[in-house]
Structure formats: C-alpha cells, structure tokens
PyMOL Python script that loads the backbone (N, CA, C, O; Angstrom):
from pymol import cmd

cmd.read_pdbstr("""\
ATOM      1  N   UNK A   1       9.077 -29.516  19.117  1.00  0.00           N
ATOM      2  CA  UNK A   1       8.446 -28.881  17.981  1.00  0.00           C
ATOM      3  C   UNK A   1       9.455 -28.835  16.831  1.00  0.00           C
ATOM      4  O   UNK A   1      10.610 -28.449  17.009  1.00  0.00           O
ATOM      5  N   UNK A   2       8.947 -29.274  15.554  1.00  0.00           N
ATOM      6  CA  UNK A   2      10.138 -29.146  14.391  1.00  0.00           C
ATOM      7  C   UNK A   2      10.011 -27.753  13.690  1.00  0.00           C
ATOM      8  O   UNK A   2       9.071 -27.012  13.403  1.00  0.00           O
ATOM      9  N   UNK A   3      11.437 -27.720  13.533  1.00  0.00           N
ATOM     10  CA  UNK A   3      12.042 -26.182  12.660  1.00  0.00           C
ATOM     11  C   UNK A   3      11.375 -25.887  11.675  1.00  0.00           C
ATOM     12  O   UNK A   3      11.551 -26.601  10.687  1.00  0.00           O
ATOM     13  N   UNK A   4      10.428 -24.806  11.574  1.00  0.00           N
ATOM     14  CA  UNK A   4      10.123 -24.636  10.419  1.00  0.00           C
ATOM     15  C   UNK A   4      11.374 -24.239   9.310  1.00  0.00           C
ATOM     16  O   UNK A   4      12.373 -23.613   9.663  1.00  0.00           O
ATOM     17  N   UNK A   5      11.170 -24.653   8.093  1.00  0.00           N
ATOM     18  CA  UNK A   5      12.369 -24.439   6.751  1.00  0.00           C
ATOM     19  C   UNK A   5      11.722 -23.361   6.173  1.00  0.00           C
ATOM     20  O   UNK A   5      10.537 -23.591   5.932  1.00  0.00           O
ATOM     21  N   UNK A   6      12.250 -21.893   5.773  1.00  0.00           N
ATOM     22  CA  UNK A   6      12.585 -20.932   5.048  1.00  0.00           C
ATOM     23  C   UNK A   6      13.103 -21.034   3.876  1.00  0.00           C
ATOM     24  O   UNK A   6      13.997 -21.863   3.705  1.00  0.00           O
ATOM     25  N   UNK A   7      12.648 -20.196   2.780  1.00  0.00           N
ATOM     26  CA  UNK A   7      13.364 -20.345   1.915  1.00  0.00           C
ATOM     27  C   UNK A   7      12.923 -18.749   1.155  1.00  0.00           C
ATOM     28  O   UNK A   7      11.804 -18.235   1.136  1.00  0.00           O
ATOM     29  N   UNK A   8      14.114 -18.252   0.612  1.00  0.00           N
ATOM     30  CA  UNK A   8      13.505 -17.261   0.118  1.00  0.00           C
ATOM     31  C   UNK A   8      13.173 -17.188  -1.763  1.00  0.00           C
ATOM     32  O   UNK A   8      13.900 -17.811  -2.537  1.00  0.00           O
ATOM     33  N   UNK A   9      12.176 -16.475  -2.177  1.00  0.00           N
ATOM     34  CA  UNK A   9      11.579 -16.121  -3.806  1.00  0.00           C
ATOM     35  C   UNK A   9      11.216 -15.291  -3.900  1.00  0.00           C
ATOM     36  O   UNK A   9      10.468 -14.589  -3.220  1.00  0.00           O
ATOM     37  N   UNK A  10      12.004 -15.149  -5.383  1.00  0.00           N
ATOM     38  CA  UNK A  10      11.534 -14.155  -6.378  1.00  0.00           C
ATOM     39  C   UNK A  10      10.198 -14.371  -7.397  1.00  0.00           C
ATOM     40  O   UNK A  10      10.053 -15.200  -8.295  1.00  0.00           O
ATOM     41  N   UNK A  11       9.517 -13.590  -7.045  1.00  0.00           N
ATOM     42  CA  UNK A  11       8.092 -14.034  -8.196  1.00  0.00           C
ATOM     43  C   UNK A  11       8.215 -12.760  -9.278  1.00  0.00           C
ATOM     44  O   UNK A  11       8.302 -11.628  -8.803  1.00  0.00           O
ATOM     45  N   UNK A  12       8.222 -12.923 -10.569  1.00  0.00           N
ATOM     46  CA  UNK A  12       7.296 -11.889 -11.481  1.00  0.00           C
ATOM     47  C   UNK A  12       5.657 -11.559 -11.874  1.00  0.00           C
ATOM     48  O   UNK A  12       4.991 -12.106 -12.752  1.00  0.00           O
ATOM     49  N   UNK A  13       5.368 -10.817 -11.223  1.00  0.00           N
ATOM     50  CA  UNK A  13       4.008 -10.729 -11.618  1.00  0.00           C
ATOM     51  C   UNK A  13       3.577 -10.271 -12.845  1.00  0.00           C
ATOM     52  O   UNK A  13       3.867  -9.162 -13.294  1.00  0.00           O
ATOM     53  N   UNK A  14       2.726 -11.294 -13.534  1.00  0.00           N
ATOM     54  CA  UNK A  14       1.798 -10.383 -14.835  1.00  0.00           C
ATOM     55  C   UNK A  14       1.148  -9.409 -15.021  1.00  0.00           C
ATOM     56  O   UNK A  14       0.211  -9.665 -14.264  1.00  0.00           O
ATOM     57  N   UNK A  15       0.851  -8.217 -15.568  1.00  0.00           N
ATOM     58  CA  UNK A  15       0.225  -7.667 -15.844  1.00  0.00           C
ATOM     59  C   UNK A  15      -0.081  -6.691 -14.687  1.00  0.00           C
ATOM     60  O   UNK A  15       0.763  -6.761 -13.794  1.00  0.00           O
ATOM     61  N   UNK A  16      -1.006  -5.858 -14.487  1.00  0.00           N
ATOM     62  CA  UNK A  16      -0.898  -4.649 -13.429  1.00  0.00           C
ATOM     63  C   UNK A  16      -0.818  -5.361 -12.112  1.00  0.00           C
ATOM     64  O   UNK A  16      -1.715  -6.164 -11.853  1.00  0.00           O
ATOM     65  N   UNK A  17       0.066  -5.182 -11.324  1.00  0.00           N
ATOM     66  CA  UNK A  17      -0.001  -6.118  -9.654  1.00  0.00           C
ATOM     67  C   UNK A  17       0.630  -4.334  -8.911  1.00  0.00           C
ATOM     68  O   UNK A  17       1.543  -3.629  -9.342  1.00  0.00           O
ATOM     69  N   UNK A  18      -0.091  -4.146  -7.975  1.00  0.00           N
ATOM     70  CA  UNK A  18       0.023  -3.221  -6.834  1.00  0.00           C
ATOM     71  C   UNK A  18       0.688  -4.021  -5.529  1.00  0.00           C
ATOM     72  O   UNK A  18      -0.084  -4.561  -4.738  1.00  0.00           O
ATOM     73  N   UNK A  19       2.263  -4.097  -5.292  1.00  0.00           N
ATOM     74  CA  UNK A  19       3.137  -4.172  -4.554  1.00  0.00           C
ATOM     75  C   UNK A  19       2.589  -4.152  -2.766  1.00  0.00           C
ATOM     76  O   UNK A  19       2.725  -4.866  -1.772  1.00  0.00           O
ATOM     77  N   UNK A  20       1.974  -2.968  -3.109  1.00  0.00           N
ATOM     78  CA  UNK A  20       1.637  -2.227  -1.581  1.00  0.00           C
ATOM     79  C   UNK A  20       0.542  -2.860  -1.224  1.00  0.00           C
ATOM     80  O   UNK A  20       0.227  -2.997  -0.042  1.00  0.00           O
ATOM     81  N   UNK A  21      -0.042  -3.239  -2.058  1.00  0.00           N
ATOM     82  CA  UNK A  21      -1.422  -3.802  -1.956  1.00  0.00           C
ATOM     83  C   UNK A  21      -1.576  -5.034  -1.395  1.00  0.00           C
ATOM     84  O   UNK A  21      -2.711  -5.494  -1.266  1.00  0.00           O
ATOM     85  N   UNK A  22      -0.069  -5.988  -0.838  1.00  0.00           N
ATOM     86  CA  UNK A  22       0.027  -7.030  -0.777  1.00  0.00           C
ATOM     87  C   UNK A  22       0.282  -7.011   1.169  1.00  0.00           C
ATOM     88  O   UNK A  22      -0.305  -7.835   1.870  1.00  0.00           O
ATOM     89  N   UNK A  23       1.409  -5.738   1.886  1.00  0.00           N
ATOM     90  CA  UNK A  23       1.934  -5.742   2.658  1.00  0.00           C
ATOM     91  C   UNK A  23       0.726  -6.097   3.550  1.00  0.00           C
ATOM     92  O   UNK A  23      -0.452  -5.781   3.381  1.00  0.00           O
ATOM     93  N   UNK A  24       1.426  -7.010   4.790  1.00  0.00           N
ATOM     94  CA  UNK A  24       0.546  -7.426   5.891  1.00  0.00           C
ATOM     95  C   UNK A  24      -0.416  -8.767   5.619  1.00  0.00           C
ATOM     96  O   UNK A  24      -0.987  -9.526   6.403  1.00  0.00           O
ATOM     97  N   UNK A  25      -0.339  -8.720   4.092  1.00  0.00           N
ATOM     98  CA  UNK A  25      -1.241 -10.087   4.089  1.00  0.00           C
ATOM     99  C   UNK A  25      -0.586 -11.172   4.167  1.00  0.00           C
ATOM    100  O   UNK A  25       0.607 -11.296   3.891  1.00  0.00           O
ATOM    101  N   UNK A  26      -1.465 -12.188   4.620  1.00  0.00           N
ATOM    102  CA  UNK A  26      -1.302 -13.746   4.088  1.00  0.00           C
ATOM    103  C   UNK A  26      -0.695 -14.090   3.047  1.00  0.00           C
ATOM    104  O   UNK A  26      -1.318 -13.780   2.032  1.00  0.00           O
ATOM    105  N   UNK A  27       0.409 -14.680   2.840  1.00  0.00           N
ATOM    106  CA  UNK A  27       0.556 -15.263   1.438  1.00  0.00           C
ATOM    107  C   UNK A  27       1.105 -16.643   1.951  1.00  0.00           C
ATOM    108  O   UNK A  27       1.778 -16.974   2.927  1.00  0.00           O
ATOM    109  N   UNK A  28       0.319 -17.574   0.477  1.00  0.00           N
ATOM    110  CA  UNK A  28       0.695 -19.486   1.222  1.00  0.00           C
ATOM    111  C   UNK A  28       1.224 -19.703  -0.562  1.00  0.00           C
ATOM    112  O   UNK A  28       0.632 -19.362  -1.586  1.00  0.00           O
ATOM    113  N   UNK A  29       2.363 -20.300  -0.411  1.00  0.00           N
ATOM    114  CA  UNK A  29       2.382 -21.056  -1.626  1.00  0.00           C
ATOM    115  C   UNK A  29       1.403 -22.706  -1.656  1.00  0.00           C
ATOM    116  O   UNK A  29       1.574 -23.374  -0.636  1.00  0.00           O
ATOM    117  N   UNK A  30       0.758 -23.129  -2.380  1.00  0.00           N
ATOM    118  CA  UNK A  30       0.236 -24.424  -2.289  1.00  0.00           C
ATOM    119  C   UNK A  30       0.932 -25.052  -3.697  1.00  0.00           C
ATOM    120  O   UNK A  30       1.295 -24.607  -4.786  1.00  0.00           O
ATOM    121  N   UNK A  31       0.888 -26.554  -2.904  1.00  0.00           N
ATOM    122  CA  UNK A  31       1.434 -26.950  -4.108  1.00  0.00           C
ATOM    123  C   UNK A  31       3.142 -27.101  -5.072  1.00  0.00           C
ATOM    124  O   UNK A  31       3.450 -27.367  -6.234  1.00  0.00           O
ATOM    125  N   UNK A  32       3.849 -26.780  -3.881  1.00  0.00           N
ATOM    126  CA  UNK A  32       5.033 -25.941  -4.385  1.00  0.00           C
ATOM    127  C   UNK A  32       5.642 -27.296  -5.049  1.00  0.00           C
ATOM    128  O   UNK A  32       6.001 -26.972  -6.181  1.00  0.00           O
ATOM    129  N   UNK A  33       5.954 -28.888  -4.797  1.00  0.00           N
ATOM    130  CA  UNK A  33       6.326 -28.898  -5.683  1.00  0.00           C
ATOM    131  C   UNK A  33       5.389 -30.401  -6.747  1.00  0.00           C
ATOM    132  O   UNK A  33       5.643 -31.551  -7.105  1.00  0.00           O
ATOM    133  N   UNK A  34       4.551 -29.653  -6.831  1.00  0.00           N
ATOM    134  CA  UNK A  34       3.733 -30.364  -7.775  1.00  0.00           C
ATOM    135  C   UNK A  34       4.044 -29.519  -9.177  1.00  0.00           C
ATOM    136  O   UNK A  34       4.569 -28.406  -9.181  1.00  0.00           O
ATOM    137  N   UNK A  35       3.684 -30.148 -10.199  1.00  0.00           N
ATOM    138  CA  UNK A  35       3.459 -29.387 -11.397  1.00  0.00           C
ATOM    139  C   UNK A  35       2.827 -28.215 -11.775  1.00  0.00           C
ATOM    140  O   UNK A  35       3.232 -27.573 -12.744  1.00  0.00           O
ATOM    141  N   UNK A  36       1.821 -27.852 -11.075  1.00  0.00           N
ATOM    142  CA  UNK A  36       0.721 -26.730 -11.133  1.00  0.00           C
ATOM    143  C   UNK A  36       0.996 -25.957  -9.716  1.00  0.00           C
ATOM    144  O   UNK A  36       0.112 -26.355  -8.957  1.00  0.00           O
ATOM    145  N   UNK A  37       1.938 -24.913  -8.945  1.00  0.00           N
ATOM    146  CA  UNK A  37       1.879 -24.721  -7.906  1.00  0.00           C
ATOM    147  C   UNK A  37       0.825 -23.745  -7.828  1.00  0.00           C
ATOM    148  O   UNK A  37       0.183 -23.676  -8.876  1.00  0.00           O
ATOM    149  N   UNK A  38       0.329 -22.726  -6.627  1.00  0.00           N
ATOM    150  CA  UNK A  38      -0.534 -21.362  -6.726  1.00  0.00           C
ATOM    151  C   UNK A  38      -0.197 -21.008  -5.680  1.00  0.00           C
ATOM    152  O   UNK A  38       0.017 -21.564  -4.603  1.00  0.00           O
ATOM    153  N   UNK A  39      -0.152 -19.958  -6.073  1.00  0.00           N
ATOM    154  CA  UNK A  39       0.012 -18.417  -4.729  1.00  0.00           C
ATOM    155  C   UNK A  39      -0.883 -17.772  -4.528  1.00  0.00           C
ATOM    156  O   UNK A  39      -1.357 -16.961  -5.324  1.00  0.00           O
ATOM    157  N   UNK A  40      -1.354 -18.055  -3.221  1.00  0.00           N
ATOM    158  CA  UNK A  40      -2.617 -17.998  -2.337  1.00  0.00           C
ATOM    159  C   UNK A  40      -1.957 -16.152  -1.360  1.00  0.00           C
ATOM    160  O   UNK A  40      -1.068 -16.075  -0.512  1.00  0.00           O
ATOM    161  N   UNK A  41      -2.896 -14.877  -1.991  1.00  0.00           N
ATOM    162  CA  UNK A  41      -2.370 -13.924  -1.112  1.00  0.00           C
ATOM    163  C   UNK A  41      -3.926 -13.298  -1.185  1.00  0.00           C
ATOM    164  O   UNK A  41      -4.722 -13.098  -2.103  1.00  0.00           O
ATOM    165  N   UNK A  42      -3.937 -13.106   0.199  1.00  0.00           N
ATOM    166  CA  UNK A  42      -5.251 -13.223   0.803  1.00  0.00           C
ATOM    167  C   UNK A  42      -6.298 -13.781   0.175  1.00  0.00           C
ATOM    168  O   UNK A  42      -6.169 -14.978   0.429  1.00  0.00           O
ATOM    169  N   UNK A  43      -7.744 -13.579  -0.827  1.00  0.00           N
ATOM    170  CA  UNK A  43      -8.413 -14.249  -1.376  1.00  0.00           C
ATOM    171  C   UNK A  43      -8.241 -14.176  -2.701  1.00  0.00           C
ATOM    172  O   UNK A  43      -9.283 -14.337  -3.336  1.00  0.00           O
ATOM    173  N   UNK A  44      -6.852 -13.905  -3.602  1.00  0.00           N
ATOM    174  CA  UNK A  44      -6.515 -13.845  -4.516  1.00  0.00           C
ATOM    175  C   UNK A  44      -5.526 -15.066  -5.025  1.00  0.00           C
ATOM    176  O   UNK A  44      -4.570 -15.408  -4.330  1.00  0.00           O
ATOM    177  N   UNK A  45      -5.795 -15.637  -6.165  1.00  0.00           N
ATOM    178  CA  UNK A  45      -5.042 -16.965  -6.605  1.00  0.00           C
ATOM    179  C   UNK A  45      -4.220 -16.164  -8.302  1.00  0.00           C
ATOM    180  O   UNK A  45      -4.551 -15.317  -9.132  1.00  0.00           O
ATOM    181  N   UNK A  46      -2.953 -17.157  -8.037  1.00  0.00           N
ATOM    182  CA  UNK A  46      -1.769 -16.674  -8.934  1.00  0.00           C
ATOM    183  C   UNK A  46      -1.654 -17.796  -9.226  1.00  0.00           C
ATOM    184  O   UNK A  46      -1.555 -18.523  -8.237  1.00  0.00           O
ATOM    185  N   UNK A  47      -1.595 -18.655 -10.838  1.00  0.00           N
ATOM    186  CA  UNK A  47      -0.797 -19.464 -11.208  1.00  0.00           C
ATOM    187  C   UNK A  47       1.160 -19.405 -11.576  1.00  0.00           C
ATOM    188  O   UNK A  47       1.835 -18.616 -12.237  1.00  0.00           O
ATOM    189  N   UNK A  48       1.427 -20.332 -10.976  1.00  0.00           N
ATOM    190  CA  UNK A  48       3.312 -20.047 -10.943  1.00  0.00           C
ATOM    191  C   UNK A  48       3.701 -20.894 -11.525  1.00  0.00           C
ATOM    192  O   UNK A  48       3.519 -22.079 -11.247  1.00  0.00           O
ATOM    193  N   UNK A  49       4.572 -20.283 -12.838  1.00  0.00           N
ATOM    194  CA  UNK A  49       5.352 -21.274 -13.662  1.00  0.00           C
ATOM    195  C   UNK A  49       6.980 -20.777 -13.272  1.00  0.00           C
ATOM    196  O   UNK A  49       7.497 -19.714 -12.929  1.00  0.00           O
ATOM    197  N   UNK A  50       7.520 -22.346 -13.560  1.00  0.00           N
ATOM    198  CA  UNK A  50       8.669 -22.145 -13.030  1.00  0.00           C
ATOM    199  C   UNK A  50       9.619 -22.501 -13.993  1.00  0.00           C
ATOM    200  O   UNK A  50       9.534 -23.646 -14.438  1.00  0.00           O
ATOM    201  N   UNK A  51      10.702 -21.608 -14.505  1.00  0.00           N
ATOM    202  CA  UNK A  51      11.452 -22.041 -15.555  1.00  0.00           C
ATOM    203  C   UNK A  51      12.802 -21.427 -15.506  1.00  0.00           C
ATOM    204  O   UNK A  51      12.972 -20.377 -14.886  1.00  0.00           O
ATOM    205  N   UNK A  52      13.994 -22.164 -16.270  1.00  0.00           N
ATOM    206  CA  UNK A  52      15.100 -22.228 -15.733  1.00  0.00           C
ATOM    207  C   UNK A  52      15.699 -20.616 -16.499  1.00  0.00           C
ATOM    208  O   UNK A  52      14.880 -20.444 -17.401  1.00  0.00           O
ATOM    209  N   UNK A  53      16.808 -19.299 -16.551  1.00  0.00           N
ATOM    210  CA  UNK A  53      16.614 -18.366 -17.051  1.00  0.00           C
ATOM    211  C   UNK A  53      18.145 -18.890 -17.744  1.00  0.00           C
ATOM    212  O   UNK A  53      18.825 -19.882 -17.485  1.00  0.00           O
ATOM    213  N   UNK A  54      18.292 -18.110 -18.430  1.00  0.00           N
ATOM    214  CA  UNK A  54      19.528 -18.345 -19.731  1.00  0.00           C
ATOM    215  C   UNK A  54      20.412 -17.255 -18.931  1.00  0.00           C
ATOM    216  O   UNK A  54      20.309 -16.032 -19.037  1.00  0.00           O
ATOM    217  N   UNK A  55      21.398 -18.052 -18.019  1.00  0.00           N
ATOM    218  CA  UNK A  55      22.207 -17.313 -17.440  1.00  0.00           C
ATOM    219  C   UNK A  55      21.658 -17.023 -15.567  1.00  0.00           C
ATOM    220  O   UNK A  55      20.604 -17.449 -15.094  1.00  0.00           O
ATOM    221  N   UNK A  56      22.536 -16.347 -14.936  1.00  0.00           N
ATOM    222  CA  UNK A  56      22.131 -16.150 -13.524  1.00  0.00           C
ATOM    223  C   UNK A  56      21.502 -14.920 -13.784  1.00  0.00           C
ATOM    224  O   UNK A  56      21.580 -14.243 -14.809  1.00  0.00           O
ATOM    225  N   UNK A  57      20.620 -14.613 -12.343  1.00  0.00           N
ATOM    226  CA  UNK A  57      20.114 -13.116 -12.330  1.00  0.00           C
ATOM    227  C   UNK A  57      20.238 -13.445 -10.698  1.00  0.00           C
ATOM    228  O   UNK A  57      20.043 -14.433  -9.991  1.00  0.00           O
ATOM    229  N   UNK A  58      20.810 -11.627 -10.429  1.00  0.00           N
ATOM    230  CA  UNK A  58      21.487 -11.502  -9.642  1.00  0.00           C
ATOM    231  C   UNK A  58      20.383 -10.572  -8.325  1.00  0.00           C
ATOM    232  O   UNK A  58      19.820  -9.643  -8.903  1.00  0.00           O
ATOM    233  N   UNK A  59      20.045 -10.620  -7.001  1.00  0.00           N
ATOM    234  CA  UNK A  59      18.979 -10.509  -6.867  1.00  0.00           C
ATOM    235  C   UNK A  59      19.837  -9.019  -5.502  1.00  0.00           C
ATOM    236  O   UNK A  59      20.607  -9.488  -4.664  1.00  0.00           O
ATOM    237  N   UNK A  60      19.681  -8.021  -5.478  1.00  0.00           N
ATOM    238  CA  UNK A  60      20.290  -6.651  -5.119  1.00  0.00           C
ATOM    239  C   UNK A  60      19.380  -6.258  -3.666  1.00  0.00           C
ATOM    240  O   UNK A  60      18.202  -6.614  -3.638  1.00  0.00           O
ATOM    241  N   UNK A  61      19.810  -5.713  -2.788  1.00  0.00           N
ATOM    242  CA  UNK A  61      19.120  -5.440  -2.004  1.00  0.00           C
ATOM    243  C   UNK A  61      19.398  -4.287  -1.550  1.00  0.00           C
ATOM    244  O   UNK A  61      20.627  -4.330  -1.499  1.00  0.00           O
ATOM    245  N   UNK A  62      18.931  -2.780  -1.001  1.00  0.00           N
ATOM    246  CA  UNK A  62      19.219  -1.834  -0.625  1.00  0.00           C
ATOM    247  C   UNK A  62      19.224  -1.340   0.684  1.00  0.00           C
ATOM    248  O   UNK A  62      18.303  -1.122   1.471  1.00  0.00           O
ATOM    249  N   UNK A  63      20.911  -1.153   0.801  1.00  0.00           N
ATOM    250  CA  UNK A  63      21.196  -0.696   2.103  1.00  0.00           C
ATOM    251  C   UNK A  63      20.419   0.652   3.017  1.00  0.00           C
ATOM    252  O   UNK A  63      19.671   1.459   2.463  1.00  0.00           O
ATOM    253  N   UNK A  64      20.748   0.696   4.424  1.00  0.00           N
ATOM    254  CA  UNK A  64      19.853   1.850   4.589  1.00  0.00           C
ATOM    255  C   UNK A  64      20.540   3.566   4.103  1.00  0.00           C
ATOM    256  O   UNK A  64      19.868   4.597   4.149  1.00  0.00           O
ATOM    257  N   UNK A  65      22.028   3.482   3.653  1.00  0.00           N
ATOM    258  CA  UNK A  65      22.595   4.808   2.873  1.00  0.00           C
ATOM    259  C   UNK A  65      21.949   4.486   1.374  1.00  0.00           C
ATOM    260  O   UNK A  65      22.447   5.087   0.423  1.00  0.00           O
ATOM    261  N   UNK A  66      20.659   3.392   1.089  1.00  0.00           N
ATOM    262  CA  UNK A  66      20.619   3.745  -0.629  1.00  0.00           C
ATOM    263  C   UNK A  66      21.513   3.120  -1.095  1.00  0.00           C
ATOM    264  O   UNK A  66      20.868   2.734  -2.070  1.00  0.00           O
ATOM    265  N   UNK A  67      22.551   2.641  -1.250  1.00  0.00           N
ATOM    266  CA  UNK A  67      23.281   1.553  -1.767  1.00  0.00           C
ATOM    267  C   UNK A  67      22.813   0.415  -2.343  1.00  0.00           C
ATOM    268  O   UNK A  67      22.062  -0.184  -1.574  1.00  0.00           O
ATOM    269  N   UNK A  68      22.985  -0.212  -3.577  1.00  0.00           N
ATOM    270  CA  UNK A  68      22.573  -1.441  -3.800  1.00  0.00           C
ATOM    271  C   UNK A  68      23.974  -2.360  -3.577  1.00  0.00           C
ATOM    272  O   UNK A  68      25.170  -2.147  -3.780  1.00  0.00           O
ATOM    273  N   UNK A  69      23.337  -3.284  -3.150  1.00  0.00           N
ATOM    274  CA  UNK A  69      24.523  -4.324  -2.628  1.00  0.00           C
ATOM    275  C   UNK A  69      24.251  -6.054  -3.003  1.00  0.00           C
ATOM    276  O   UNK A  69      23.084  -6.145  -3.384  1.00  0.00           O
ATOM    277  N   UNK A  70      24.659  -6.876  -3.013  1.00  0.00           N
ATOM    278  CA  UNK A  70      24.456  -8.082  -4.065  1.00  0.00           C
ATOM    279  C   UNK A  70      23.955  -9.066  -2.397  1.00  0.00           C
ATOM    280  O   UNK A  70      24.494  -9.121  -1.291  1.00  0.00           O
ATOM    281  N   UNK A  71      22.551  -9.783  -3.041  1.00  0.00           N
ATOM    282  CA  UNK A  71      22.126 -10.182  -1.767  1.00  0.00           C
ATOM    283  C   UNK A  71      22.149 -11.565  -2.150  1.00  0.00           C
ATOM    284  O   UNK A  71      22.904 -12.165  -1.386  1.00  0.00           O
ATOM    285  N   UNK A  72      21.687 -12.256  -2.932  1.00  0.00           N
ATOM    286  CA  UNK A  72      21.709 -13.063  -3.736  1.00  0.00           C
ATOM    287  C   UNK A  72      21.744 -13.476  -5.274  1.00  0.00           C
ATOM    288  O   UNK A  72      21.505 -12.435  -5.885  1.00  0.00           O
ATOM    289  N   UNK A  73      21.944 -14.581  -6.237  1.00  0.00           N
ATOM    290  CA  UNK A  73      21.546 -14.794  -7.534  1.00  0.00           C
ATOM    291  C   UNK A  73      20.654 -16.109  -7.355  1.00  0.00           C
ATOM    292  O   UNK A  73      20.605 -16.882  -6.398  1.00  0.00           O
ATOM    293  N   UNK A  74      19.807 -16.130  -8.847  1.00  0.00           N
ATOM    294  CA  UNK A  74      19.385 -17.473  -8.989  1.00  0.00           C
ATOM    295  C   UNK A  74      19.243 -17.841 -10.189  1.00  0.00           C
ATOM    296  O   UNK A  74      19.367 -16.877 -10.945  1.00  0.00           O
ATOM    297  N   UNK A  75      19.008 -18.941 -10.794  1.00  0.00           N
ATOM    298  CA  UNK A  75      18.964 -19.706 -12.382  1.00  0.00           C
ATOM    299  C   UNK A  75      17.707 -19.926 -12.599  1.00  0.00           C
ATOM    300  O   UNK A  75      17.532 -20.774 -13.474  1.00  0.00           O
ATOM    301  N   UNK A  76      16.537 -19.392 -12.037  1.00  0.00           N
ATOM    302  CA  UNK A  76      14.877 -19.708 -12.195  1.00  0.00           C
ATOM    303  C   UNK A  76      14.547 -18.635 -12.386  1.00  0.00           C
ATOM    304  O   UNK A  76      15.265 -17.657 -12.180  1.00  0.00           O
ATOM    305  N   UNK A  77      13.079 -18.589 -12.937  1.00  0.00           N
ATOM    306  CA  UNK A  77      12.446 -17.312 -13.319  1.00  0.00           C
ATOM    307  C   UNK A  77      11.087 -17.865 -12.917  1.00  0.00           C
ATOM    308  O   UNK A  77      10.616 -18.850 -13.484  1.00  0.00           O
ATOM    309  N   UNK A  78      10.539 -17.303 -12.055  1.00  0.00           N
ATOM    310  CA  UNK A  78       9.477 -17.818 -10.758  1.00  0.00           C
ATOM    311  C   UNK A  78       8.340 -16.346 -11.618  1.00  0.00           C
ATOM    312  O   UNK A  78       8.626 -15.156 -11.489  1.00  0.00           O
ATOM    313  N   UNK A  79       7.324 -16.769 -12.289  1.00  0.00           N
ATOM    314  CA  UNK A  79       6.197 -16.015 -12.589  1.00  0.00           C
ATOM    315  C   UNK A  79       4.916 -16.379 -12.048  1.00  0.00           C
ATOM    316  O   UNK A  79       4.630 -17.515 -11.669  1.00  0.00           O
ATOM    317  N   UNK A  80       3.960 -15.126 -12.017  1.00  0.00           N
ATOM    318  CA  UNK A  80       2.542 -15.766 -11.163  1.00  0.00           C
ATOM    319  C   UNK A  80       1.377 -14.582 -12.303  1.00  0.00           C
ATOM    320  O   UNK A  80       1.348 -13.358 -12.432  1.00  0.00           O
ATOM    321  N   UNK A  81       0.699 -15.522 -12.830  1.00  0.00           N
ATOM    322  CA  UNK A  81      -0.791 -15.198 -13.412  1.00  0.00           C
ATOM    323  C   UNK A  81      -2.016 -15.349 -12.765  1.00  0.00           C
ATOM    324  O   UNK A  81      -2.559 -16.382 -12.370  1.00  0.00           O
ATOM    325  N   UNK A  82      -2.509 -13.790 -12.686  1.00  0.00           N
ATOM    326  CA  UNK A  82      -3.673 -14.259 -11.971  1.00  0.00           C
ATOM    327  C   UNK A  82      -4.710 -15.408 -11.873  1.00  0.00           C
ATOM    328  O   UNK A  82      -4.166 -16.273 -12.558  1.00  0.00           O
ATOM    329  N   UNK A  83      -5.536 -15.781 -11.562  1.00  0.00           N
ATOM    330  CA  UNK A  83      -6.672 -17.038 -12.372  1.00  0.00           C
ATOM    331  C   UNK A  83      -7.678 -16.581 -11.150  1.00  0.00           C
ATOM    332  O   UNK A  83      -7.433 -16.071 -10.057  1.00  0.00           O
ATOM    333  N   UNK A  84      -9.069 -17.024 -11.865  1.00  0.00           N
ATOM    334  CA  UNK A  84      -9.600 -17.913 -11.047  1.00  0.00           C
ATOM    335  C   UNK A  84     -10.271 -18.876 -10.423  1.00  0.00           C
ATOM    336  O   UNK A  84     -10.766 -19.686 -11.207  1.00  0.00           O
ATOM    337  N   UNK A  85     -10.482 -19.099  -9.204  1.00  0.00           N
ATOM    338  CA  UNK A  85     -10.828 -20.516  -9.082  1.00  0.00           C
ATOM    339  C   UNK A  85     -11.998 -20.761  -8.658  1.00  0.00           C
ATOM    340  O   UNK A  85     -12.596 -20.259  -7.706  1.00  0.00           O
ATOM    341  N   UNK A  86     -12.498 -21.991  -9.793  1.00  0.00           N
ATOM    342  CA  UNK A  86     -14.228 -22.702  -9.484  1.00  0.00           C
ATOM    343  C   UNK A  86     -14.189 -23.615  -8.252  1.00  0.00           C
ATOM    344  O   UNK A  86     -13.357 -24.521  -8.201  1.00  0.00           O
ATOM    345  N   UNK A  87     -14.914 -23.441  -7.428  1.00  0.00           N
ATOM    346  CA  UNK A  87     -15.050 -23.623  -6.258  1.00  0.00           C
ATOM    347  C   UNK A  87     -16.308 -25.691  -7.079  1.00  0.00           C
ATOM    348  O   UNK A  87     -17.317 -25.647  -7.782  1.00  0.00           O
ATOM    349  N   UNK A  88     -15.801 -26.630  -6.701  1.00  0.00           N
ATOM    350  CA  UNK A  88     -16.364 -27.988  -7.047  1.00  0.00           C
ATOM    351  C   UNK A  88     -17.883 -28.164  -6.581  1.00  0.00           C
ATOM    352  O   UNK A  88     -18.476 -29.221  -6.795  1.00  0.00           O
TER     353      UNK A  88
END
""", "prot")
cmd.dss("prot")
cmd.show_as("cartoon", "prot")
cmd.util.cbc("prot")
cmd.orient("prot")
C-alpha cells in the first residue's frame, strides 16, 4: 500500500466563517494544483487563491502551559471564498 503524503495549510477565510462549525467534518482540497483549486468541507464549496505574501509569516502554535511557541513560517497567503456550485 503507498504512503499517503501530508502536508500541512494555512487558509484565510472571507467574510463570517464559524471555526467550530467545521470540527469533525470532511474537508477535501480538489484541484490543488490546477489554477482554480476548491475546498470541499462537508457540502460547502470555497474558492482558493493562492498568492505569494511580501515577506514570511510565521505560523505559532500553543503549548499546553498557554505559551505561544514558533511551529512553522510560510511565503503564501492561502485564501478561500465561499461560491456556489451549478450542478451541469
């Protein structure tokens, strides 16, 4: 059986997005590296533009004392707009 590959992302969401509202679901990126990708989380579609950021941003993660601690950086700025989609 082959390894599945991991990778981890940062997305910005547009406009009102409920965090909590997401835990436990499905989420599929399609498309990832075509021009037009979408983020498929449960029956909800996100268009994702991907663009390079002016400088690094540094991505923090919190220990279990509450600490922020440096987990990663990256040079992209990964956004998702809702849409939706006409079924052909």
């Amino acid at each position: 059986m082959a390894e599945e590959e991991t990778e981890d992302l940062v997305i910005e969401f547009e406009g009102n997005f409920d965090l909590d509202s997401v835990r436990g679901q499905q989420i599929q990126v399609i498309g990832i590296d075509t021009d037009e990708p979408v983020l498929r989380i449960d029956s909800k579609f996100y268009k994702i533009d991907v663009k390079d950021s002016i400088g690094s941003r540094l991505i923090l993660q919190q220990g279990m004392d509450g600490k922020l601690s440096y987990y990663a950086k990256t040079d992209k700025v990964v956004t998702a707009r809702r849409v939706m989609i006409k079924p052909k």
